[in-house]
NUGUFI-434792 format. One record per residue: residue in three letters; x, y, z of N, C-alpha, C, O in turn. Coordinates in pm, whole numbers, plus 50000, padded with zeros to 5 digits. Example, Ala and Ser with C-alpha at 12.3 -4.5 7.8 and 13.67 -1.06 7.14 Angstrom:
<recs>
ALA513194943150780512304955050780513204967050780514244966850846 SER512854977550708513674989450714512905000350787513415011450804 
</recs>
This chain:
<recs>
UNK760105762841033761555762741057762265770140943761875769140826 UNK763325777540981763565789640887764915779240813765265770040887 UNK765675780240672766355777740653767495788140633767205800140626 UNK768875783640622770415790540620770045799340534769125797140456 UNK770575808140535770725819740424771135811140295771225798840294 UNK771385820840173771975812940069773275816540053773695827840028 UNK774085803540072775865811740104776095803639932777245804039888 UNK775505799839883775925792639779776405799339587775685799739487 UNK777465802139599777965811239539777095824339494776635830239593 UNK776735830739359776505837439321774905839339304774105830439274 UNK774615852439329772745852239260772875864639156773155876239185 UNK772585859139021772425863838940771075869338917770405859838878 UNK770385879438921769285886638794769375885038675770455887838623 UNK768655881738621768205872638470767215886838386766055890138409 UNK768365893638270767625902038193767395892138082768355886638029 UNK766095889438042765095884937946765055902937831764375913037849 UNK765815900437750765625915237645764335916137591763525925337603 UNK764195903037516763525904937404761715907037418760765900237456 UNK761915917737374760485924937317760215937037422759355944437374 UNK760545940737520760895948037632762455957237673762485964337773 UNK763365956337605764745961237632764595976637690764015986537646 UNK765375974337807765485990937884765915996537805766645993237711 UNK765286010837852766446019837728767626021737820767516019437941 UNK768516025037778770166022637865770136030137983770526025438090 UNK769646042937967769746048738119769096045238216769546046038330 UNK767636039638181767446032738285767826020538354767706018138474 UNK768606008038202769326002238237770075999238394770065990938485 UNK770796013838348772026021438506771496019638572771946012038658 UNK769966025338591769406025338736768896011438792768906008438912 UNK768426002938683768315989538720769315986238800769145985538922 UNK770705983238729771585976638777772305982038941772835977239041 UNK771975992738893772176001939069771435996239169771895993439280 UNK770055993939127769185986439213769555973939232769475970339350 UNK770035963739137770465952439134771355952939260770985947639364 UNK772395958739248773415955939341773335959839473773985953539556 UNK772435972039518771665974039629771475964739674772115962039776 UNK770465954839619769465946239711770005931039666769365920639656 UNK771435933839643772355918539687773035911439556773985903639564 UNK772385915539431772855903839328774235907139329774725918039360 UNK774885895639286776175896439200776525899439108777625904239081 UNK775475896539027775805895138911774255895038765773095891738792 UNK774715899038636773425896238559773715882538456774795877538425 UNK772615879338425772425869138315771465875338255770375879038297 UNK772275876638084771945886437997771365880337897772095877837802 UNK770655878337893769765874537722768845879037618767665877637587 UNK770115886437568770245892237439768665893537311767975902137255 UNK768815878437322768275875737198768505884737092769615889837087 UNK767295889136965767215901336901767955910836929768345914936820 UNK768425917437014768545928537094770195929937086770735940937098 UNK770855919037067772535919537032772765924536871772385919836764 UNK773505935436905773675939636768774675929136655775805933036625 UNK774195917336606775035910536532775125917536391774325924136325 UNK776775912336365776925918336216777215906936103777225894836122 UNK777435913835981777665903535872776425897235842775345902935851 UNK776585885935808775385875335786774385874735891773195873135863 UNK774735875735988773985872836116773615885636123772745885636210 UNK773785900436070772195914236105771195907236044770655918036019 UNK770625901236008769185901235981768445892536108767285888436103 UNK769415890836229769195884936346768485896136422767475895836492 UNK769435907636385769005918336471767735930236483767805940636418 UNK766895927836551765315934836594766025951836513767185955936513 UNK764945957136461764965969036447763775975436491763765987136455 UNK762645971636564762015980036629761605966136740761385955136690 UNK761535968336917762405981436955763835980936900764145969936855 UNK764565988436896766005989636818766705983136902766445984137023 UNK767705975336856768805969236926769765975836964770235985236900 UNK770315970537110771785982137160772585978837032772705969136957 UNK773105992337041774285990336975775745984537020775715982837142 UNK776825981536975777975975537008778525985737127778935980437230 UNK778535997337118778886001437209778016008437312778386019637348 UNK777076004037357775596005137432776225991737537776505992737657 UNK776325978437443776545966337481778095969437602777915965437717 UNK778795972837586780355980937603780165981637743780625975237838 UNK779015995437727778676006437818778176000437917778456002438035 UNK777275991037864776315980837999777365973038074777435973038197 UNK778035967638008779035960938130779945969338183779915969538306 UNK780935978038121781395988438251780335993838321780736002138403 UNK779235992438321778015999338437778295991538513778855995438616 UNK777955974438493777715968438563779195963338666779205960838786 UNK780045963138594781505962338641781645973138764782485973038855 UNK780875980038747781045997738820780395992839001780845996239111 UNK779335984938970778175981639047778765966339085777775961839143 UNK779655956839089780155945439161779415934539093779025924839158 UNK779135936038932777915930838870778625919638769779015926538675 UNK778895908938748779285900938670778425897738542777385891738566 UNK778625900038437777825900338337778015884138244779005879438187 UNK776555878538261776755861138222775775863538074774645868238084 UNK776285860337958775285865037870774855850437805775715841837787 UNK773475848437770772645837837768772125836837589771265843337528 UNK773135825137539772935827137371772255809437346773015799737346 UNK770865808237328770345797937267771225788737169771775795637084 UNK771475776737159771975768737070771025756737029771745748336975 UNK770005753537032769525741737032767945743237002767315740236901 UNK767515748937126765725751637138765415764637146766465770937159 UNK764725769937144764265783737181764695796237075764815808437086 UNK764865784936948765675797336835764685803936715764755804936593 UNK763745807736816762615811336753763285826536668763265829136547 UNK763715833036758764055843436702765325841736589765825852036544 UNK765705831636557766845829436425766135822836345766145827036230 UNK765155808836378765005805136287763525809536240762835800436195 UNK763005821636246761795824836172762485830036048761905829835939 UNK763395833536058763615843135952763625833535806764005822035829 UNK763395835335714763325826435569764935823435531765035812535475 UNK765855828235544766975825735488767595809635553768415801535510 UNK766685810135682767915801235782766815792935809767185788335917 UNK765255785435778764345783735804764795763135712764015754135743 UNK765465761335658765695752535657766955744535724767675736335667 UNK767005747735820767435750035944766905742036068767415738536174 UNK765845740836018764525739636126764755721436145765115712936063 UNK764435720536266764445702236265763315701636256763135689536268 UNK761965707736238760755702436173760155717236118760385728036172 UNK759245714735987759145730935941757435737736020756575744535964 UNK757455733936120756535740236201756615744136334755725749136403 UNK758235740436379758785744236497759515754036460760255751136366 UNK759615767836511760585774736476761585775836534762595780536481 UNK761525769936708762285771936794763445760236808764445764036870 UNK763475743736751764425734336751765235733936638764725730136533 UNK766315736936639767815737436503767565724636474767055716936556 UNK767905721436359768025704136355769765704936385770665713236374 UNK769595691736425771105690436516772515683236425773705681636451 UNK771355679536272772505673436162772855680836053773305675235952 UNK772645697436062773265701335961774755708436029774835712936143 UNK775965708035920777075713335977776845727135989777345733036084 UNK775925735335879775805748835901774765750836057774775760836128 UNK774145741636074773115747436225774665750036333774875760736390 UNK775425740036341776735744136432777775755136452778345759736551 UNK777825758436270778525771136223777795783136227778215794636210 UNK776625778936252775675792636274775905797936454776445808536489 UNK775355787736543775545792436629777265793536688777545798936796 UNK777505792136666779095796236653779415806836633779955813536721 UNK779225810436536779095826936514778515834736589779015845536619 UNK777345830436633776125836836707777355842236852777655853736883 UNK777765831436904778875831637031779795837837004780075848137067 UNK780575832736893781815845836886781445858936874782235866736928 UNK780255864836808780135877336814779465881836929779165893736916 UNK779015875937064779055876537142779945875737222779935883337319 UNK780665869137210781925866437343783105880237280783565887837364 UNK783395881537171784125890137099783325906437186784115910837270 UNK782575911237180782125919937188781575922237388780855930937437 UNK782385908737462782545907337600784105905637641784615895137679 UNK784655916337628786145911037679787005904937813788105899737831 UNK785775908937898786085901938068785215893438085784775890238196 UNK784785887337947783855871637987784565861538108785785860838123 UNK783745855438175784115842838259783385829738200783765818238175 UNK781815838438187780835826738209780085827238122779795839138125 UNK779365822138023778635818737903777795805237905778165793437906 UNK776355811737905775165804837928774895797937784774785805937692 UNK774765785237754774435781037602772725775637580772185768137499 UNK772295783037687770475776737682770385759737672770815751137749 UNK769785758837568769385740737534768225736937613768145725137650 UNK767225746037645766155741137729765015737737601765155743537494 UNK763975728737620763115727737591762775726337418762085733337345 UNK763705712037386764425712537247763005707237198762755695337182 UNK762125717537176760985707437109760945698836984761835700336901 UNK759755687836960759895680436842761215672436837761225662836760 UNK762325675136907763455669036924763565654736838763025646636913 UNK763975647936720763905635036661762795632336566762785622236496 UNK761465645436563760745644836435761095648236307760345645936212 UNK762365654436293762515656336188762945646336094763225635436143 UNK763085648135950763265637835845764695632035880764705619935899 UNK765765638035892767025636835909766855627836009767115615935992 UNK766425632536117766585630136292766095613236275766855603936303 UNK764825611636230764425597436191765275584336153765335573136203 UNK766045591836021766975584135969767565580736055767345569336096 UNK768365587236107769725587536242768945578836352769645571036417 UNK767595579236379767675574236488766635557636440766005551236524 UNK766715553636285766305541636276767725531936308767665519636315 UNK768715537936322769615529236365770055522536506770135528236615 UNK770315508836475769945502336694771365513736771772545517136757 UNK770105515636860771165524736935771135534436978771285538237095 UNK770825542236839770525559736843769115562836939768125555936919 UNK769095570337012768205574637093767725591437052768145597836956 UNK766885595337140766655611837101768215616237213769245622437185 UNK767705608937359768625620437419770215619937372770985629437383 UNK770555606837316772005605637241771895617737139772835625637135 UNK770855619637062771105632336947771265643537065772235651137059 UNK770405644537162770335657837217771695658537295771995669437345 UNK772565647437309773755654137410775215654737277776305660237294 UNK774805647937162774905648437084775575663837014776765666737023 UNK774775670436962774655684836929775075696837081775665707637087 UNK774425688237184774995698837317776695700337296777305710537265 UNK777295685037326778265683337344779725683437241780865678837255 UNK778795693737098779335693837007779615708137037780785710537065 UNK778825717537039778675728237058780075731537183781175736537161 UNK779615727837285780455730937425782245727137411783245730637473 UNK781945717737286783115712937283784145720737207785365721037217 UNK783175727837118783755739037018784035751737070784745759337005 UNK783495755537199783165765937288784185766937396784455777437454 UNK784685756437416785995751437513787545753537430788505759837476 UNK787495747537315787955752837191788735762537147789955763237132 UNK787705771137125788065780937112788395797337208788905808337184 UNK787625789437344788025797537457788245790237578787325792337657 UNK788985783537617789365775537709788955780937849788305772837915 UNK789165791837904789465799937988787335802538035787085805338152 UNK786795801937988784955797637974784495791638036784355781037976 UNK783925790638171782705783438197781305781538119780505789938082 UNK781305774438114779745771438016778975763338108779215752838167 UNK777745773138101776445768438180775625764938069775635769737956 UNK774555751138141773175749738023771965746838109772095743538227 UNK771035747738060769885740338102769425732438146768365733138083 UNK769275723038219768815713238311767675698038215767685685738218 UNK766965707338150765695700738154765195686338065764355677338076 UNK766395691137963765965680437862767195667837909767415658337834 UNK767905669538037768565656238073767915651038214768375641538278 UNK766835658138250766125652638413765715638238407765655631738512 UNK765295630638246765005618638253765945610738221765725598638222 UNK767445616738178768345608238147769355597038296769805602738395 UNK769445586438281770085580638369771075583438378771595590438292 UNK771855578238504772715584338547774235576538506775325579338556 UNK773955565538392774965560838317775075567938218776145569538160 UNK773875573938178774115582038014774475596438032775305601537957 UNK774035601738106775065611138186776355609338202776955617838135 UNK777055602338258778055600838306779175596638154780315601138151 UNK778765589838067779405586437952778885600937837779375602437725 UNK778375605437865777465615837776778685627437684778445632337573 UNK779545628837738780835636037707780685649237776781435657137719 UNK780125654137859779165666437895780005671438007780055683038048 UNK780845657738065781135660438219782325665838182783085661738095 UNK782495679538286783885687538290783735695938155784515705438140 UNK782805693238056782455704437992781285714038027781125722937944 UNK780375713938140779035725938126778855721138277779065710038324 UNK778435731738334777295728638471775685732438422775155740738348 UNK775345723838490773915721938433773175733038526773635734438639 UNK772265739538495771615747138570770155740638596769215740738516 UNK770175736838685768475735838746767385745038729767625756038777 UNK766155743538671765465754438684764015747238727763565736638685 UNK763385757438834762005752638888761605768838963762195775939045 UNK760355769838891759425783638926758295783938995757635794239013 UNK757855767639057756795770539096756955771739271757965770039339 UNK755285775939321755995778239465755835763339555756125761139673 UNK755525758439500755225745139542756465736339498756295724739461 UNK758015743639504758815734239434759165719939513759385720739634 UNK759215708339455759405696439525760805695639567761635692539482 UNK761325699039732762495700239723763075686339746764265685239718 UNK762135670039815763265653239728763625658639630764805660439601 UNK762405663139547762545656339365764095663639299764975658939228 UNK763875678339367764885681739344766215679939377767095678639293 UNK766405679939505767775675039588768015659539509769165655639488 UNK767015652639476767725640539411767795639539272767995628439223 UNK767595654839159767815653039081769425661139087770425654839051 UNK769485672539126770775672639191772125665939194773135667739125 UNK771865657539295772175647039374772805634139212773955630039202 UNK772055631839147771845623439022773185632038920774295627238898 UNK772755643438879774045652738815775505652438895776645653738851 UNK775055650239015776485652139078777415640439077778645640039071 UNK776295628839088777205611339063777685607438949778545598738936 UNK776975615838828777415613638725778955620138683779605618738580 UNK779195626338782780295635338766780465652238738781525658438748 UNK779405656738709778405666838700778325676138888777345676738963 UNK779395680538906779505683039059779395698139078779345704439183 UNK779355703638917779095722438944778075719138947777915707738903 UNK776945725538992775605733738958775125741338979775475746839083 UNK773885748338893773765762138966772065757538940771625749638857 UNK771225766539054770125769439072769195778738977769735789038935 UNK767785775938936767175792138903765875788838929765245778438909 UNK765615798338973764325801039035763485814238952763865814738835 UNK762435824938987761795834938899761415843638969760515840239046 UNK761705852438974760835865739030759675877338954759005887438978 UNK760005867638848758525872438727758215864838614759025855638608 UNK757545864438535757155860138415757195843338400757365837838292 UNK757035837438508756525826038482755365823938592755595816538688 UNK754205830138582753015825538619751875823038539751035814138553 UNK751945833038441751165828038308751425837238221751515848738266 UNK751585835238086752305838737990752085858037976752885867237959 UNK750675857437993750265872937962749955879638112749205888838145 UNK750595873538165750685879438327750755894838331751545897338239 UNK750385906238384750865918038359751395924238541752475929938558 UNK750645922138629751075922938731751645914038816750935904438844 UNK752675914438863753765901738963752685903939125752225913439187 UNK752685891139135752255884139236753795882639388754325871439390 UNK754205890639468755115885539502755735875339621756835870939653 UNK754245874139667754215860639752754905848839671756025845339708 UNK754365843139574754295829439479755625832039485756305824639555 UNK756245842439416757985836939371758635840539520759795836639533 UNK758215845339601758875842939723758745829839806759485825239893 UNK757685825539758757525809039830758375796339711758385784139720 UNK758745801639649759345795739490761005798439577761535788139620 UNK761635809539595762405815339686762575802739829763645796739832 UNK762035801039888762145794740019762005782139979762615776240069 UNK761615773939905761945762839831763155759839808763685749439847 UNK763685768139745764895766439703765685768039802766345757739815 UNK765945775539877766495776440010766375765240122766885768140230 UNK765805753840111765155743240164765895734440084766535726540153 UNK766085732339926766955727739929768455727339886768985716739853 UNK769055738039887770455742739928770705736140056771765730040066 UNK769895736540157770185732840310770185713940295770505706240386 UNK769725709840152769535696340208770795684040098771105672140106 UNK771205696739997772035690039896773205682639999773125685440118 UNK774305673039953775155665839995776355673639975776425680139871 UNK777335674140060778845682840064779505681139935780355689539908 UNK779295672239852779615665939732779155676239638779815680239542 UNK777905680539672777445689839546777855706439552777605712839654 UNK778485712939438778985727139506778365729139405778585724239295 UNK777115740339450776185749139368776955761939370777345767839470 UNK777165766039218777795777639207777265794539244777735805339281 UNK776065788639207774785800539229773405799039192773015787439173 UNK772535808839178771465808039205770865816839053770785828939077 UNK770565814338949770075826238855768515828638871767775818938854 UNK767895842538907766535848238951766295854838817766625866238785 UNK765585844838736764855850438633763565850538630762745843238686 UNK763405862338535762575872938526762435871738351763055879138274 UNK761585861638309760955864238157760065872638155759195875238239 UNK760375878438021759825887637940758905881137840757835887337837 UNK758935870537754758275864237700758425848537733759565844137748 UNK757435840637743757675826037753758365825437640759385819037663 UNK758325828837530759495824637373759525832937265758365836437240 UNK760275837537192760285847837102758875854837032758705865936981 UNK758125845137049756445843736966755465848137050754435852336998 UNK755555848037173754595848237265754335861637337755305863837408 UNK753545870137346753105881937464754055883537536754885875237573 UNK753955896937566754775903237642754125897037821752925894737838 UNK755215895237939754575892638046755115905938127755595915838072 UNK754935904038279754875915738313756385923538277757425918138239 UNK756095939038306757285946338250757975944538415757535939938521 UNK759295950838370760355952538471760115962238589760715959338692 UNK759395972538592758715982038690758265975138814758685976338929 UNK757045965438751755985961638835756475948838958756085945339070 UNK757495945238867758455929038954759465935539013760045927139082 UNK760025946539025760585949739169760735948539290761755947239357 UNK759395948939325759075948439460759365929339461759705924739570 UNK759235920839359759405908739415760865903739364761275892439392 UNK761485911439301762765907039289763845910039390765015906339400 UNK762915919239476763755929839593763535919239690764475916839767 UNK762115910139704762085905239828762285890039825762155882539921 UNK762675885939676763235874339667764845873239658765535863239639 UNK765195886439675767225883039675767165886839855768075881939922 UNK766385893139909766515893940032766055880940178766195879140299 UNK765295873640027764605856640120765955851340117766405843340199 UNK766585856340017767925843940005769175846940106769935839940174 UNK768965862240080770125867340185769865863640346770695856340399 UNK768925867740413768475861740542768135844040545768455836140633 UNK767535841940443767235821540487765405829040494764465821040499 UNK765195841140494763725838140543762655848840536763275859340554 UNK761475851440521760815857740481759985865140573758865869440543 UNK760495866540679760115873440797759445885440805759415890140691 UNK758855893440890758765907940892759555918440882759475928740817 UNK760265914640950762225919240963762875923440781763165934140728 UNK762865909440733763385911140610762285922440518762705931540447 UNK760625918840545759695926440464759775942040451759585949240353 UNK760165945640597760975960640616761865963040551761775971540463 UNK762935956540572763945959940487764295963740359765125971640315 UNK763035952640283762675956440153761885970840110762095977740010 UNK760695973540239760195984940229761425997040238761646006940168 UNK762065991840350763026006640320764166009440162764376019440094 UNK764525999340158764926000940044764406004439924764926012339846 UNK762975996439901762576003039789761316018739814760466024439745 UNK761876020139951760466031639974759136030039960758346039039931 UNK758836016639984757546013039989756626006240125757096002240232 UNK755866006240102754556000040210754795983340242755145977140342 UNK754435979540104754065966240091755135958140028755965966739995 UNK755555947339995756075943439917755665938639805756365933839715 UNK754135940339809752775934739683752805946239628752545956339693 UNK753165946839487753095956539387751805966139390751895978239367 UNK750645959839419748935961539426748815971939561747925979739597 UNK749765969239601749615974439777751015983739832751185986639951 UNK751705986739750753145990439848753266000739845754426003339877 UNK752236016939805751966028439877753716033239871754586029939789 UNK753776041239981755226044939970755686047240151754796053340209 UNK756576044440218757186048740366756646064940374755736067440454 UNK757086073340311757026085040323757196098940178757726097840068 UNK756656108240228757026121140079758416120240049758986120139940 UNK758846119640166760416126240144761316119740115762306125340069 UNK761286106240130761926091940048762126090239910761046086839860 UNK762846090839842763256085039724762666068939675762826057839726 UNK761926073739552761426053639523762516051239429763346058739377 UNK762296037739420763186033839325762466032739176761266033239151 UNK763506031239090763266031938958762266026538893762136014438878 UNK761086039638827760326027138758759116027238857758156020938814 UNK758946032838977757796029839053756606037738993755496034439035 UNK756666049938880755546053338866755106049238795753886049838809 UNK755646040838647755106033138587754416022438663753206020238654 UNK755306015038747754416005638804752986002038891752225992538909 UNK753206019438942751316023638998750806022738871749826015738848 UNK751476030238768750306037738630749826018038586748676013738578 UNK750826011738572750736000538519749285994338656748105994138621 UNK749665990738781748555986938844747135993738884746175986738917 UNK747076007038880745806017238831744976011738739743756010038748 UNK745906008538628745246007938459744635994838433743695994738354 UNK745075982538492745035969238476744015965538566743215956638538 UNK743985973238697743005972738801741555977538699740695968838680 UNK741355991638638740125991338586739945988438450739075994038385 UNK740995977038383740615972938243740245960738285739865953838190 UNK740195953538421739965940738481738615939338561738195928938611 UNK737835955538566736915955538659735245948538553734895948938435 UNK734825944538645733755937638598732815946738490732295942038388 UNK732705960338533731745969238480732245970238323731505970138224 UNK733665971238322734385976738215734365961338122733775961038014 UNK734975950538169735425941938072734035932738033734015924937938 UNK733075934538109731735927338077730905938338016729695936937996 UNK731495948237990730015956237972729085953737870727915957337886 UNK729535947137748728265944337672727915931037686727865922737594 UNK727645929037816727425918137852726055923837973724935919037991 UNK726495931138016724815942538125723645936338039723565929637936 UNK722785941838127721685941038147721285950138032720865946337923 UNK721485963138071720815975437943721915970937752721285975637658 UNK722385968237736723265961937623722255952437599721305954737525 UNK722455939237674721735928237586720265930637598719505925637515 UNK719805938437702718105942137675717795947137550717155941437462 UNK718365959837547718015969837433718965972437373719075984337343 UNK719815965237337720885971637210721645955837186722855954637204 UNK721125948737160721985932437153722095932636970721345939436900 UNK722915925936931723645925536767721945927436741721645938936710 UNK720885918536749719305917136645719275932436678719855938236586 UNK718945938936748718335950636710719795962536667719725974036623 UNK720705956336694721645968736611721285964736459720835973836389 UNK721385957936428721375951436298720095962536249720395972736187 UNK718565959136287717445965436235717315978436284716305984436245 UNK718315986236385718175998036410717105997536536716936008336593 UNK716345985836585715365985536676715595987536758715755977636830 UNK715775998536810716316005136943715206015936998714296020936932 UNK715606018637165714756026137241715626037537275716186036437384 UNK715916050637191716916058237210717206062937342718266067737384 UNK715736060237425716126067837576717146056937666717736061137765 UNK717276044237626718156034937703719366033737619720366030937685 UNK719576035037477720586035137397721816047237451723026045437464 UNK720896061737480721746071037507721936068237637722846074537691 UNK721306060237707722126057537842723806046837860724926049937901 UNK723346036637817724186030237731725726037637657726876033237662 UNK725396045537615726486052937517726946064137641728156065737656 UNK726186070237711726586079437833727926072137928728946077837966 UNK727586059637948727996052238041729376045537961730396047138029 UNK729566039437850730596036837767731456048437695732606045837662 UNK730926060637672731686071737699732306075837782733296082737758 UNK731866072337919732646076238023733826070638067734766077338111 UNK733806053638053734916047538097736046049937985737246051938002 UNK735256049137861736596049837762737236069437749737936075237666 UNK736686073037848737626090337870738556084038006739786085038010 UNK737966079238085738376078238217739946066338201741006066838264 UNK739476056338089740626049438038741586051837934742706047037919 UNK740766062237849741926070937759742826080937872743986077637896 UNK742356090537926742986094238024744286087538088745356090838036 UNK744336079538183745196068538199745986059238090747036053238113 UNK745526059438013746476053337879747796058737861748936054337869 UNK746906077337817747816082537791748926089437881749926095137837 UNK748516087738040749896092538101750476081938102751686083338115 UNK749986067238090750776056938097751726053737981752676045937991 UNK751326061637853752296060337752753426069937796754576065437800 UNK753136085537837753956090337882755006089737931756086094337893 UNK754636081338059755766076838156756246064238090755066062738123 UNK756556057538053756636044937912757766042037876758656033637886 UNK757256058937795758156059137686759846063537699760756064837618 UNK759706065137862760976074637933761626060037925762746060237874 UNK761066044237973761636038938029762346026837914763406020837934 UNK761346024837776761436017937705760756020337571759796027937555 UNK761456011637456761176021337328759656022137243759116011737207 UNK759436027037233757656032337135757276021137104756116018937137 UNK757906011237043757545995236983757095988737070756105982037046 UNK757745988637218757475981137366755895985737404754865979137421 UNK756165999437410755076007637466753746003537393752795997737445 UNK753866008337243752256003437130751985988037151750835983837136 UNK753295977437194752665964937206752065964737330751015958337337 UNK752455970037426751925968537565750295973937548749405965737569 UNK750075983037524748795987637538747725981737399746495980937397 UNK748705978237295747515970037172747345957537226746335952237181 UNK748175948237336747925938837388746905937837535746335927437566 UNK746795949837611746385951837799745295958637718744285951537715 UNK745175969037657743935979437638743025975937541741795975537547 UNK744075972337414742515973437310741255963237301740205965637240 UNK741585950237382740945939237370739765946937449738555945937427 UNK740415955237549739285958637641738195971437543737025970837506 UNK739245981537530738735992437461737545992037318736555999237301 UNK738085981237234737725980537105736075974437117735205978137038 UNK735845966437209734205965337182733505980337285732275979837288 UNK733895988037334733365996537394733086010737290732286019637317 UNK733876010437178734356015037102732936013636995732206023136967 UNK732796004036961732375994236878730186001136912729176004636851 UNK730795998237067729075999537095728546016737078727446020637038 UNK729496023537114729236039437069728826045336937727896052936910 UNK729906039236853729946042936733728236035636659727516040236570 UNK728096023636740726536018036654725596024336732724456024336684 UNK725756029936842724816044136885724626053936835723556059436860 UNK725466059736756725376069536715725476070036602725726080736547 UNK725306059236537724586054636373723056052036376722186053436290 UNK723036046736531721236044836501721116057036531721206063236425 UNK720936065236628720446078136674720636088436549720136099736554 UNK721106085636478721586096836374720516094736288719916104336240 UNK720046076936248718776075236171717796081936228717126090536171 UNK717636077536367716276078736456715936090436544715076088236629 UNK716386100536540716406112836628716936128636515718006133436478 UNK715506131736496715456145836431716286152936433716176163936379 
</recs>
């Protein structure tokens, strides 16, 4: 049974910057695509990548290089250009990996082995992110809407401070955690009245629906829901929902993923999974109560699970499922009908990245599609059995295993076979590397590019590498 389309306000695309940032022109073409295939609007997260000044540049990434202030400018009249509402997404709480590594601000930390939780009792952790926002919101002059994160406040109450505070009858963790939320939002209202402020969902799903409701939260933030898997539980959800909304909590908005949450070092998008992640959610939009008005829907697309972590897949390759997850939402359904539609639009076959060929020569693809073959070509034979097991064969561990590299005890007529055969893949994969840096480097900066391939290639490359070079140290002893 098919469900309603999604009439439920806005669907945002979720740019994840950090460690990946378009270079701007392709940016354009993103967002061109964006608005093609339905969004409203983006949710922008910055991280690194916002050019902060004063005290706060040593926030700012210098390789890949951060937009500049007027890059930042440029992106929203693009997107303004394109019917694109620009929601920009500034951490306050958890996920401040990228502020608090740095040594200056590192006592900061609500425990000194988390980098990502602020402690929530210093006055400077408040005055910091404060700043963080004004030079964000300052440098957005047709702001509406401002995302304050707060997901996933780890260690939350281990710290020394946090202890103290909470040996007293009463004090709880989630009291600190709505605590510091509701300090923040309150300062954020403050000083810009005229602000919607969205947050995170996650660290109040176990809170009751009295502590909610007294929490100070209500009529300051809509909580955003977030669930990525395709198996989403749509009770659990409709009644966690349902729970935000009694508390008084009656905005909300949805998010779902069209990349980078399947596993951290994911490199190719799967686009079934976030399309069945997609129809979940659409299942339950159809089942919430008239009481609840979901504002929208945000379709994110991480780049890293957290400032620290691997790059996941790039922006090229999740096209095809970001195309056919704003189009599940627009129809209610995932039909054949809609699967076309997506093919025509993006000039492709399939809607599976692995598989989507092209309609025709004479068609225009969309942005980014040749990286995304070069990207599934390359991953296809750094994944193939021959290549990623090879010193794991038969001729390797027979006649060339560490004991006889070590003593040189080798049979040069199977060694040079050996080395024939690992010569070949690493031309056939240098080859491909290098048009894949090529085309790359058009789309994103040299820093993106050397991590992508020291992370996808060398793990593969470097023992293949490894076995040549001790070929041709023994053969050099052992052959006249």
């Amino acid at each position: 049974m098919n469900s309603p389309p999604w009439r439920k306000g806005k669907k945002l695309v979720h740019l994840d910057l950090k460690g990946a940032p378009p270079r701007r022109e392709y940016l354009y073409q993103l967002m061109d695509l964006f608005s093609c295939l339905g969004a409203d609007g983006l949710l922008v997260e910055y991280e690194d990548m916002f050019p902060y000044e004063g005290d706060l540049k040593l926030l700012q990434a210098t390789e890949p290089p951060a937009y500049s202030r007027d890059d930042i400018l440029s992106i929203q009249n693009c997107a303004k250009c394109k019917g694109l509402e620009v929601v920009p997404l500034v951490q306050t709480f958890g996920h401040m990996e990228f502020v608090l590594k740095h040594r200056p601000l590192k006592g900061l930390r609500e425990v000194p082995q988390c980098l990502g939780t602020l402690n929530p009792h210093r006055e400077e952790g408040v005055k910091l992110v404060m700043e963080m926002l004004r030079q964000v919101v300052v440098l957005h002059p047709d702001l509406h809407t401002l995302h304050i994160g707060a997901d996933e406040v780890y260690l939350l109450g281990e710290g020394e401070e946090s202890k103290q505070w909470l040996a007293t009858p009463g004090h709880t963790v989630e009291q600190l955690f709505l605590r510091h939320v509701t300090k923040v939002a309150k300062a954020v209202k403050e000083a810009w009245p005229h602000i919607t402020i969205i947050m995170w969902d996650d660290m109040m799903r176990n809170m009751s629906h009295e502590t909610l409701k007294v929490s100070g939260l209500v009529g300051l933030v809509q909580p955003m829901l977030w669930d990525y898997t395709p198996a989403l539980d749509v009770d659990r959800t409709v009644s966690l929902l349902e729970k935000y909304c009694s508390a008084g909590m009656s905005e909300l908005w949805a998010a779902s993923s069209f990349k980078g949450s399947t596993c951290s070092y994911t490199c190719v998008t799967n686009t079934q999974r976030h399309v069945d992640n997609h129809l979940q959610w659409l299942k339950v939009a159809a089942s919430v109560s008239a009481g609840i008005n979901l504002q929208g829907i945000a379709l994110t697309g991480w780049q890293r699970y957290d400032h620290l972590s691997v790059l996941c897949e790039l922006m090229p390759v999740a096209l095809p499922s970001l195309a056919a997850c704003l189009q599940t939402l627009i129809h209610g359904q995932f039909s054949a009908e809609v699967q076309g539609t997506v093919g025509e639009k993006l000039s492709v076959s399939s809607v599976e990245v692995k598989e989507m060929g092209r309609h025709s020569a004479e068609e225009s693809s969309f942005a980014g599609k040749k990286l995304a073959e070069l990207i599934v070509e390359l991953s296809s034979l750094l994944n193939s059995d021959d290549i990623r097991f090879f010193d794991n064969g038969m001729l390797v561990r027979g006649w060339f295993s560490p004991y006889q590299r070590r003593r040189k005890l080798v049979n040069p007529f199977f060694i040079m076979q050996i080395h024939s055969q690992a010569a070949t893949y690493l031309t056939a994969l240098g080859q491909k590397v290098d048009t894949l840096r090529n085309e790359m480097v058009h789309l994103y900066p040299e820093q993106t590019v050397d991590e992508w391939i020291e992370q996808h290639v060398n793990p593969v490359v470097t023992p293949l590498r490894r076995i040549t070079d001790d070929i041709e140290a023994c053969l050099e002893e052992l052959m006249p």
